[in-house]
C-alpha positions as CSV (number, residue, x, y, z in Angstrom):
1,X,-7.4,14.1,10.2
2,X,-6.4,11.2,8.3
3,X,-4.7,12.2,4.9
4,X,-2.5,10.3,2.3
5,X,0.1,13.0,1.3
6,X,-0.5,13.0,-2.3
7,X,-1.8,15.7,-4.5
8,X,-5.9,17.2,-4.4
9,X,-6.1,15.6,-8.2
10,X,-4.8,11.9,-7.0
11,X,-6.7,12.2,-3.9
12,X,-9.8,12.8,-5.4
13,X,-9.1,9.9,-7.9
14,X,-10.8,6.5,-7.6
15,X,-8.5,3.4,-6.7
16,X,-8.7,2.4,-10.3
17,X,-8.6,5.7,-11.8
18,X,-5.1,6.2,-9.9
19,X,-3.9,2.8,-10.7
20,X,-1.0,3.9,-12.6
21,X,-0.2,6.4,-10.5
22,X,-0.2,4.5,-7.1
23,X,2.0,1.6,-8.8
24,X,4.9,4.1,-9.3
25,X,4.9,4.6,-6.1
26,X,4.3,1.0,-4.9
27,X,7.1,-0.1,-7.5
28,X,10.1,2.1,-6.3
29,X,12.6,0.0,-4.8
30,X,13.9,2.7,-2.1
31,X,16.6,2.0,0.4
32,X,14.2,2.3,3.4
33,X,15.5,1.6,6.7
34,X,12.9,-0.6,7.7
35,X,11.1,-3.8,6.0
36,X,8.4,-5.2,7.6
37,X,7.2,-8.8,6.6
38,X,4.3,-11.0,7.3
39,X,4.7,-13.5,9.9
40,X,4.1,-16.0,7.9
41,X,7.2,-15.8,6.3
42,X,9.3,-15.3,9.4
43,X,8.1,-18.5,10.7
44,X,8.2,-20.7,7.9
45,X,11.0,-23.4,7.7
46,X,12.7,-22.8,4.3
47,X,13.9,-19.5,3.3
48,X,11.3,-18.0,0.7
49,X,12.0,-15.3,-1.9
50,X,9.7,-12.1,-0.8
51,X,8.1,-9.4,-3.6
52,X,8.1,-6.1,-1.5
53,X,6.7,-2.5,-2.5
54,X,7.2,0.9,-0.9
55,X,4.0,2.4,0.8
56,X,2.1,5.6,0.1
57,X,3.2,7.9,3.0
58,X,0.2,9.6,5.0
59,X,-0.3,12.1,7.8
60,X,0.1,8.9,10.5
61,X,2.0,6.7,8.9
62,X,1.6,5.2,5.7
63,X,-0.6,2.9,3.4
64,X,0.1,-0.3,1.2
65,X,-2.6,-1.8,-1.3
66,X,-0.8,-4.8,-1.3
67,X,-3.1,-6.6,-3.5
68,X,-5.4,-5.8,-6.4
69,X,-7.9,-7.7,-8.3
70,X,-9.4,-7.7,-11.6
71,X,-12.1,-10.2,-13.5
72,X,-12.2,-8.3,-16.5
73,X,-11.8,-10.7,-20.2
74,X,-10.4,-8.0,-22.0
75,X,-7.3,-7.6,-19.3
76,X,-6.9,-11.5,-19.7
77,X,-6.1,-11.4,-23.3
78,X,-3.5,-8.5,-23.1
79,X,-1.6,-10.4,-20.9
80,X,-2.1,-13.7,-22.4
81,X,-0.6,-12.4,-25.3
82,X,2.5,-10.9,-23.6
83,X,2.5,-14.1,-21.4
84,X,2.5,-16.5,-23.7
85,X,-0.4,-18.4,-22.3
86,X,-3.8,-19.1,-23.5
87,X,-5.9,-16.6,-22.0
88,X,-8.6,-19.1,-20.4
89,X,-5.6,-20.2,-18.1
90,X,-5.4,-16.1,-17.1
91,X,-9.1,-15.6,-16.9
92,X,-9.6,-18.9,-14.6
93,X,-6.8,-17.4,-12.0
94,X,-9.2,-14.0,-12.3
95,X,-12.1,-15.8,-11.0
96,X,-10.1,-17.5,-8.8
97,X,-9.5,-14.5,-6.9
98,X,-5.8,-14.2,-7.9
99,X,-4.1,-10.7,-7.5
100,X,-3.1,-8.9,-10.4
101,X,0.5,-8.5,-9.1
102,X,0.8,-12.5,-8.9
103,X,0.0,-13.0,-12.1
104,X,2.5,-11.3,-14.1
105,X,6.1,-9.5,-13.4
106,X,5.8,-5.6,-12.7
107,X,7.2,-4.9,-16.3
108,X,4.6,-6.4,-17.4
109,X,1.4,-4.9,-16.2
110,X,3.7,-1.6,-16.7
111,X,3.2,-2.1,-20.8
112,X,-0.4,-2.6,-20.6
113,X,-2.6,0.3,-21.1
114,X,-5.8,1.1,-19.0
115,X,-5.4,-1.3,-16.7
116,X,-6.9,0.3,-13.8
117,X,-9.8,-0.2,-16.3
118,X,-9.9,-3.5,-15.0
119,X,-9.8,-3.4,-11.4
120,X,-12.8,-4.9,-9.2
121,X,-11.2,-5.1,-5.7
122,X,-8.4,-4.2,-3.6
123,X,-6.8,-5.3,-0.5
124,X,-4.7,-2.0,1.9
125,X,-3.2,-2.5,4.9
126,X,-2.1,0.6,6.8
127,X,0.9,1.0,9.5
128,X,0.0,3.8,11.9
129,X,2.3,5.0,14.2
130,X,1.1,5.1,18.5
131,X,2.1,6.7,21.0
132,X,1.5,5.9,24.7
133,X,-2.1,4.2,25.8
134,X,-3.6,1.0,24.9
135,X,-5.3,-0.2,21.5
136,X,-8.9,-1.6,22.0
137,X,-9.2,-4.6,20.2
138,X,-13.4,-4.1,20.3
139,X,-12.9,-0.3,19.1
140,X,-11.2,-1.6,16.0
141,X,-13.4,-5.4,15.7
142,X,-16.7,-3.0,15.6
143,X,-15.4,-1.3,12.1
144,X,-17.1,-3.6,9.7
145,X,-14.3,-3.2,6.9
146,X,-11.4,-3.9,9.1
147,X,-10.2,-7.6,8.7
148,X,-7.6,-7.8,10.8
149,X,-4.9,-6.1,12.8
150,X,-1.7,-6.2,14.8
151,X,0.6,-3.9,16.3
152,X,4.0,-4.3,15.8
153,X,7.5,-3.4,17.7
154,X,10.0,-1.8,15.3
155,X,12.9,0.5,14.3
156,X,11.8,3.2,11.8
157,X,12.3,7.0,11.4
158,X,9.5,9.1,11.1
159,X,8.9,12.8,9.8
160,X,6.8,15.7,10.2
161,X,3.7,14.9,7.4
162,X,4.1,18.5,6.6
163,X,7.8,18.2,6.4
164,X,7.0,15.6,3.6
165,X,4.7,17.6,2.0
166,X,7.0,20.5,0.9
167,X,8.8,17.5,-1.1
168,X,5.5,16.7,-3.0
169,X,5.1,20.6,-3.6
170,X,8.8,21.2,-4.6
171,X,8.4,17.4,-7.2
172,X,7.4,18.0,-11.4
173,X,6.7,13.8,-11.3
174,X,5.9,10.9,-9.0
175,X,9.1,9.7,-9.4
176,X,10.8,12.5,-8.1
177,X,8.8,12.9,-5.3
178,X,9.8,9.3,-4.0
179,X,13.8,10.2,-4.8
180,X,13.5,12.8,-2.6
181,X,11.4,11.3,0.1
182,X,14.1,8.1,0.2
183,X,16.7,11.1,0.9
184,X,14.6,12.7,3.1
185,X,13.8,9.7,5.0
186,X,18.0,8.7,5.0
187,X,18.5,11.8,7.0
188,X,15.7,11.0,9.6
189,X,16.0,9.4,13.0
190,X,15.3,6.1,13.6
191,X,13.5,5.7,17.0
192,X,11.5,2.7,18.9
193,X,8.0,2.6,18.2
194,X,5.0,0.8,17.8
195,X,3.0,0.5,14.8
196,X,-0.7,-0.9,14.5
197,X,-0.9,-2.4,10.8
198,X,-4.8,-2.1,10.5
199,X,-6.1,-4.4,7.1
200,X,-8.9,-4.3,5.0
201,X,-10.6,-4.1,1.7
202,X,-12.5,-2.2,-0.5
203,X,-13.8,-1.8,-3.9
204,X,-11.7,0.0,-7.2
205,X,-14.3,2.4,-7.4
206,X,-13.4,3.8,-4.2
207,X,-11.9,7.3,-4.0
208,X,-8.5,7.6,-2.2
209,X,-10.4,10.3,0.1
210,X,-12.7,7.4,0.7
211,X,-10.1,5.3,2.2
212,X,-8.7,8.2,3.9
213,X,-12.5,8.5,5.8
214,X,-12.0,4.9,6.6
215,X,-8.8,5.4,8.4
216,X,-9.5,8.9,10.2
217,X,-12.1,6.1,12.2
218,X,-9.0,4.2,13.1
219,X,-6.9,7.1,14.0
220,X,-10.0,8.4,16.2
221,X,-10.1,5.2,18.1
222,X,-6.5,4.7,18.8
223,X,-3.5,6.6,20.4
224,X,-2.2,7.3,16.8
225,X,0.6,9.9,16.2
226,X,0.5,12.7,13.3
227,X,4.2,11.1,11.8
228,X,4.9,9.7,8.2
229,X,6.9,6.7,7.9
230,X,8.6,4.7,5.1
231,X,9.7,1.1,4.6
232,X,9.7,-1.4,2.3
233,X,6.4,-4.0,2.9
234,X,7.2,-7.7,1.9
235,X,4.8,-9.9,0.7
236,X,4.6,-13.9,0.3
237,X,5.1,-15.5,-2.9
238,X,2.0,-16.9,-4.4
């Protein structure tokens, strides 16, 4: 079954409630041997500067909320006033739809407090390792939260999930835990293999093991292998 390798407590969080939490993680700049980058970016004509976050790693693969968003008044003037900007400017970009990420540096959204508070929605998009048979494009397009998906050809090592485990076990903080996954991961080998990056969205209230039931339907119709991976996921400037 589909499971992000965190602990029970963080698991049975809600997005929002483990905001803090899931943006150590997201913010660690590890020396993973793999990036992977939308294509947009590959194909455009002028070289663009790229934010990129590290994953959460899972039981197949690993998962990226690569974009949260908030509406909340109260979150527009904390960061107004750290901004420098009036917060009507911030609150229009809110309603707008604009991610939280975009609309102020890591740092931050780091010195704010409760911001998780604040959350409405989030964007994920998980990498799942396959091994040999054919992805149905209908099996996935009949999920109704699934908004789109690819598979991918890459380079990237992968590791036993309960391998990775015994590292969260053995780690007192978060930030351990990813210093010793990015040497774990070092000492790995890197092998051909195909990854399906499945996308969709959901809402902040939504428990982590809630995402974790959407993906064990992914993971049930595909060829998907029980491996973790790591890499670094790039994301287009706003």
């Amino acid at each position: 079954m589909y499971r992000l390798l965190l602990s029970e407590r963080v698991r049975g969080m809600s997005v929002a409630e483990a905001f803090d939490y899931i943006d150590v993680i997201q913010s660690f700049r590890g020396d993973w041997p793999l990036a992977l980058s939308p294509s947009a970016a590959l194909e455009a004509e002028k070289l663009v500067e790229l934010e990129s976050l590290t994953p959460i790693p899972a039981t197949h693969g690993a998962l990226a909320l690569v974009e949260f968003y908030a509406d909340e008044e109260g979150l527009a003037s904390s960061l107004a006033g750290k901004l420098g900007v009036s917060p009507e400017v911030l609150r229009s970009a809110l309603e707008r739809g604009v991610p939280l990420h975009r609309l102020a540096p890591p740092e931050v959204i780091e010195e704010l407090e409760g911001v998780g508070e604040h959350l409405r929605a989030f964007l994920f998009e998980a990498a799942v390792p396959l091994g040999e048979g054919d992805v149905r494009g209908e099996a996935l397009a009949s999920l109704e939260w699934v908004t789109d998906f690819e598979v991918v050809d890459v380079e990237v090592p992968g590791l036993d999930p309960e391998v990775v485990e015994r590292e969260l076990e053995r780690s007192q903080y978060v930030g351990e835990y990813m210093q010793r996954l990015e040497r774990l991961f070092a000492r790995a080998e890197t092998r051909a293999r195909r990854l399906l990056l499945v996308r969709g969205e959901g809402e902040a209230r939504m428990r982590l093991i809630d995402v974790e039931a959407l993906m064990a339907q992914v993971v049930e119709r595909v060829p998907a292998l029980r491996v973790a991976v790591m890499y670094n996921r790039l994301l287009p400037p706003l």
